[in-house]
C-alpha positions in Angstrom: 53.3 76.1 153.6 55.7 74.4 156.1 56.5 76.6 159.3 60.2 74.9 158.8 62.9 77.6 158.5 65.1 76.6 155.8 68.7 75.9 156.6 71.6 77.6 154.6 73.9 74.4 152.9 77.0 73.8 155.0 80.5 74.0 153.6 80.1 69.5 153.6 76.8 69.7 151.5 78.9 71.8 148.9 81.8 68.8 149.5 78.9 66.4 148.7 77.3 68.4 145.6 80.3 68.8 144.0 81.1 65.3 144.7 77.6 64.5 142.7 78.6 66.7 139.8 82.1 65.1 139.4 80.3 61.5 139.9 78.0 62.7 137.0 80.8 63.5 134.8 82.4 60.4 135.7 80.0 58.6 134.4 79.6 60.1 131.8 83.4 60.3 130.0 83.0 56.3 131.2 80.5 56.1 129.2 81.5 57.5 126.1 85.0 56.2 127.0 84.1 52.6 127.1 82.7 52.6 123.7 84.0 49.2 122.6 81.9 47.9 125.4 78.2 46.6 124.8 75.5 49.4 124.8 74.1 47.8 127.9 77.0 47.1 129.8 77.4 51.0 129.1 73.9 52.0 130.3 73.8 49.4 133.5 77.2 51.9 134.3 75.8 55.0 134.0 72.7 54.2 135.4 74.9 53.2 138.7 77.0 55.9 138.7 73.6 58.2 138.3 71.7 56.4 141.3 74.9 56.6 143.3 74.9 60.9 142.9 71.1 60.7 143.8 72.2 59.1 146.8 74.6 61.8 147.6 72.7 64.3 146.3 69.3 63.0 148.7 72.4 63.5 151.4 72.8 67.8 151.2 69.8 70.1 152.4 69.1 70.6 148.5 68.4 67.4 147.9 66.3 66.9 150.8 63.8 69.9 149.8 63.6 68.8 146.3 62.7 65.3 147.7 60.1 66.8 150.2 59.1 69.4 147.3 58.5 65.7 144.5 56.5 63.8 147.8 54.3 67.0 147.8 53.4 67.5 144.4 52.5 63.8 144.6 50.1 64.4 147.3 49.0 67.0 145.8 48.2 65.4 142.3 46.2 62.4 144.3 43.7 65.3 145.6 42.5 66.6 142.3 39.8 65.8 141.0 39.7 64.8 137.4 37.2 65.3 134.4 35.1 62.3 133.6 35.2 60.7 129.9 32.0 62.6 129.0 33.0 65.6 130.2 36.7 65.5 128.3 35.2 64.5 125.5 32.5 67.2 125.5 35.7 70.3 126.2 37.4 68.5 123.1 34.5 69.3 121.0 33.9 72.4 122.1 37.7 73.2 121.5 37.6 71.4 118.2 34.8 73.8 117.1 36.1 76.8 118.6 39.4 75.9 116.8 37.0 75.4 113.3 35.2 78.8 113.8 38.9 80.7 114.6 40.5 78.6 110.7 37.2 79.4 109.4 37.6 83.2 110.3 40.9 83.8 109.5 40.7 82.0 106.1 37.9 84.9 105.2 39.6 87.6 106.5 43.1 86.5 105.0 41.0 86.0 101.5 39.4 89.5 102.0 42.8 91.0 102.7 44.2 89.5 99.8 41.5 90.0 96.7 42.0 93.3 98.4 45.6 94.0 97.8 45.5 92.1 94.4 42.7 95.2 93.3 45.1 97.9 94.5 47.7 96.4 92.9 46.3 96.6 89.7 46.5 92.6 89.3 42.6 91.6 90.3 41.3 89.7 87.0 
């Protein structure tokens, strides 16, 4: 955990986020609004419009933790350690079984349940 104290958003990083929601909306009623246009001529748009409200965004205290927040999950994903091939492959098989064993289960117990209610019934053969 960071010793940081968190600092409450300003009355400009609400300017800037709302600034970022009207740019995504923008960009959006351009997009659909320029629908003669070609598909990428429409994307290369939005796709500027959505990197210039990151860039605004990035700009508030928000945007700033939830950068800080993605740069430590990366970290974070770098120090585990993961499973070699043999030992994935031999948890699949064991899941792959235990899934077999569970179908196999059920099926009897469903089959018990219903040659069960078929003799109450009166309709058992």
């Amino acid at each position: 955990m960071n010793a940081k104290t968190e600092h409450a958003g300003s009355g400009l990083d609400t300017v800037k986020l709302v600034v970022v929601v009207l740019l995504l909306a923008g960009g959006i009623y351009g997009f659909y609004s320029f629908a003669d246009q070609p598909l990428w001529v429409r994307l290369a748009g939005l796709l500027a419009v959505i990197a210039a409200a990151v860039v605004v965004a990035l700009q508030t205290a928000v945007g700033r933790t939830i950068w800080q927040f993605a740069a430590d999950s990366r970290t974070e994903v770098r120090k585990v350690v993961w499973p070699t091939r043999q030992e994935t492959l031999q948890t699949l098989l064991i899941i792959i079984i235990a899934v077999l064993l569970t179908a196999l289960f059920l099926w009897g117990v469903d089959s018990l349940l219903f040659s069960m209610v078929r003799y109450l019934t009166g309709q058992g053969d």
